[in-house]
C-alpha positions in Angstrom: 114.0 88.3 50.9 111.8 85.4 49.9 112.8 81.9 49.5 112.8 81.6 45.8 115.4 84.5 45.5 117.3 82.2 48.6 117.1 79.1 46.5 118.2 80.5 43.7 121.8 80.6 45.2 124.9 78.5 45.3 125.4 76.9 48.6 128.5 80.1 48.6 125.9 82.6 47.9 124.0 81.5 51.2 126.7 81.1 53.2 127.7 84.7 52.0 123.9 85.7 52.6 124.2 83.8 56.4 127.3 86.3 57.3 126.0 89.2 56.2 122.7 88.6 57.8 124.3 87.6 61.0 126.4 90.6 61.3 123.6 92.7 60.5 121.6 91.2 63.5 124.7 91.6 65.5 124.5 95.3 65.0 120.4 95.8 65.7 121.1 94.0 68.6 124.0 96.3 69.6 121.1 99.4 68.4 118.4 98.1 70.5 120.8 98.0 73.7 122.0 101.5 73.3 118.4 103.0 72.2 119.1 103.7 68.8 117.1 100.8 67.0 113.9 103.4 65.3 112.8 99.8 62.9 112.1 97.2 65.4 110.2 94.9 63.0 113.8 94.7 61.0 114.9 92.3 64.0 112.0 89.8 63.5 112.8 90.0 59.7 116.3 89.2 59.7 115.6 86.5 62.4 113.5 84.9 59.9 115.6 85.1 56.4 118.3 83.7 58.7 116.2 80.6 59.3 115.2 81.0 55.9 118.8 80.5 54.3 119.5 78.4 57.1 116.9 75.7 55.9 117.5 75.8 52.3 121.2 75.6 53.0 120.5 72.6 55.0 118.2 71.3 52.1 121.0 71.7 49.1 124.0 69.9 51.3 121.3 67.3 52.5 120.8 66.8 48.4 124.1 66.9 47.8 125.2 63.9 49.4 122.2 61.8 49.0 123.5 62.7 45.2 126.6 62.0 46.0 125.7 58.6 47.9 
């Protein structure tokens, strides 16, 4: 996922996106415990669009209220 498809989302969109990428690290984690995990590089990815929707999330509500203010 790259950041221009991230920040071309609603601050619902990303917080949807955060979830689903939260659960989906939940369960490679859970993989990788039980030796089932065959992608390991799909851990380091979804680490990273995490902090990626993370950031721009942080970024729209930090624009938001300086809007707003």
């Amino acid at each position: 996922m790259s950041a221009a498809d991230i920040r071309d989302m609603s601050l619902d969109q990303l917080d949807d996106q955060l979830v689903k990428l939260k659960k989906e690290q939940f369960n490679l984690r859970f993989q990788k415990a039980s030796g089932q995990l065959e992608n390991t590089s799909r851990v380091r990815q979804v680490r990273r669009d995490i902090a990626r929707v993370q950031t721009i999330a942080g970024e729209k509500r930090a624009g938001e209220t300086k809007a707003a203010g």
